[in-house]
Steps between C-alpha positions, in 0.01 A plus 500: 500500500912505626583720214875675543523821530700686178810358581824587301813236566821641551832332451476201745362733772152474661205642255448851538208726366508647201455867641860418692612351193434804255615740804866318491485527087476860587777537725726324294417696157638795730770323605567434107492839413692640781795252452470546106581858543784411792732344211559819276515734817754343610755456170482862517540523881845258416609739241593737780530318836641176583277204624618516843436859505127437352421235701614731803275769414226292430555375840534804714203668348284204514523384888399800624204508296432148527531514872242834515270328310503176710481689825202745406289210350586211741380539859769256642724513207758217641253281582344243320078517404268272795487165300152444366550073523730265614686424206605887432572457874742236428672746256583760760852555627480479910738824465591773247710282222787729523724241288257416256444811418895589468496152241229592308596940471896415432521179277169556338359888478879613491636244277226516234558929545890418405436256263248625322656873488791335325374292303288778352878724490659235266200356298309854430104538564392325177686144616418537805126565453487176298701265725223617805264304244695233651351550854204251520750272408760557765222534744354148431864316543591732845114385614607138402863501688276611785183365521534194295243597253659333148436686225300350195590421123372866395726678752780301355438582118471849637873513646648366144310765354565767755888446465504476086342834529720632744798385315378648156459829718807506650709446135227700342629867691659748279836647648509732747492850408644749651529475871368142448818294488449371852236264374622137519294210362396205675638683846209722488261272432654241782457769753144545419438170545648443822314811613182328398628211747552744783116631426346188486665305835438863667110471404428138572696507866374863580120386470609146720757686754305752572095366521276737718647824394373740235613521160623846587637426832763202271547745244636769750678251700679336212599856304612627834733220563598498149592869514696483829714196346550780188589733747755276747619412122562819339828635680664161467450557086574830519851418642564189203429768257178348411263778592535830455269805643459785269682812572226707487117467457398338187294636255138552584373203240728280677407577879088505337591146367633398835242574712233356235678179497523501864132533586314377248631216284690396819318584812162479351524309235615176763209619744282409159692204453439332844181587534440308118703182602336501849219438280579301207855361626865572285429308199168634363597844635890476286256454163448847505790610493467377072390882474756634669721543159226673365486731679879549554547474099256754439668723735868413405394624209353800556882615670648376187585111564367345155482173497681235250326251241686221726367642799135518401512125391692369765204694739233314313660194527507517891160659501402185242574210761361722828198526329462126355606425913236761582232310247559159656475637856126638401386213328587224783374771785233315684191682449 
């Protein structure tokens, strides 16, 4: 008897077995977790320093790490593994994709870094937690600009819910309190999404730009280019008035928040993330990231950031159509 091995489908890619599968789940719960916990870090890291000046830091202490790391656990750390067939052989670059990798660390690691910093700044943790909801969404129509891959009835009903929530979110914030009043609707939430753009086109072309190396050795490229581009950026900021280096060393929370949201939600959180879509590709992996706002809520809250009666509906609504998109992808899986 031909029987097939236990098989689990994933997302239009070849079928992969279920130990893989369940290894990827794993990863990506991390990933969940680690980026929950990134969005109220950071409101308080932008409560004292500037987004240029965060993303800077975050920057300068995470290359050198990244770049120890990658050396000490990669015997030729620039070049890409043998190929195992000749299809992954296809997918490697003749030489070291110098420009690919500038493309993919500026427009799409920095640009989501930027975005998504200020977005958080003007919408607050609580908004921000719910629009991420948003991200299997945004992830589905970036995979469909690029690969073609049309998304189904479900997905759609799942946008007009995802933006009634997000709207009733949005009006649903109570003023800003005291050192609040920067918060803008609609801006913040604009920025967010665009961020979630950057993301998304960074993971889908990282994983086809740069086929044959590891998940670590794109990670540490991509932050490393996205941290010089910070870098080349900074001074040019600094004289527009835009960024502005603290006179003298922050407070120890704030340089303790820094250098957690520099090496784990950042550095390793993306290791976990490419090594889940390697797997399981962007749009099954970006369904996880429906528990990211609980665990950013629960921790927004535990620094004080309540959340409204508007905001808790408007995060079930978007949670509501994920899930029913969720629901339909299960049920017409092939077995």
């Amino acid at each position: 008897m031909n029987e097939a091995p236990n098989t689990v489908t994933g997302s239009g890619r070849a079928d992969l077995p279920l130990g893989r599968v369940l290894f990827a789940n794993m990863l990506l719960l991390g990933v969940a977790i680690l980026w929950g916990s990134h969005i109220p870090v950071l409101d308080v890291l932008l409560g004292t320093l500037d987004v240029w000046t965060v993303a800077l830091f975050r920057y300068l202490i995470l290359i050198p790490v990244a770049m120890c790391w990658l050396t000490l656990s990669t015997a030729q750390p620039f070049k890409p593994a043998p190929p195992k067939d000749s299809e992954a052989n296809a997918r490697v670059p003749a030489r070291f994709p110098l420009g690919r990798i500038a493309l993919l660390g500026i427009p799409g690691v920095l640009g989501f870094a930027l975005c998504y910093s200020a977005g958080i700044y003007f919408a607050g943790p609580i908004s921000a937690a719910i629009i991420a909801t948003c991200s299997p969404v945004v992830a589905t129509l970036v995979n469909w600009a690029i690969s073609g891959a049309r998304p189904g009835r479900a997905m759609w009903l799942a946008m007009a819910f995802a933006v009634t929530g997000g709207l009733i979110a949005v009006f649903s914030r109570e003023p800003g309190g005291p050192g609040q009043d920067h918060r803008v609707p609609i801006l913040g939430e604009a920025l967010l999404v665009c961020g979630m753009i950057c993301w998304s086109s960074y993971s889908v072309f990282a994983q086809r730009w740069l086929g044959g190396y590891s998940q670590l050795q794109i990670t540490g490229f991509t932050m490393t280019a996205a941290g010089i581009g910070m870098i080349l950026l900074y001074p040019l900021l600094s004289l527009a008035g835009l960024a502005h280096m603290p006179e003298a060393l922050p407070p120890i929370g704030i340089v303790v928040g820094l250098v957690y949201v520099a090496l784990l939600p950042t550095l390793f959180g993306t290791f976990l993330w490419h090594s889940g879509i390697g797997i399981v590709g962007v749009p099954v992996a970006a369904l996880y990231m429906n528990l990211l706002p609980i665990f950013a809520v629960l921790i927004s809250m535990l620094i004080g950031t309540i959340p409204t009666t508007g905001q808790i509906i408007g995060g079930l609504v978007v949670l509501a159509g994920v899930a029913q998109a969720q629901f339909h992808r299960l049920k017409t899986q092939p077995s």
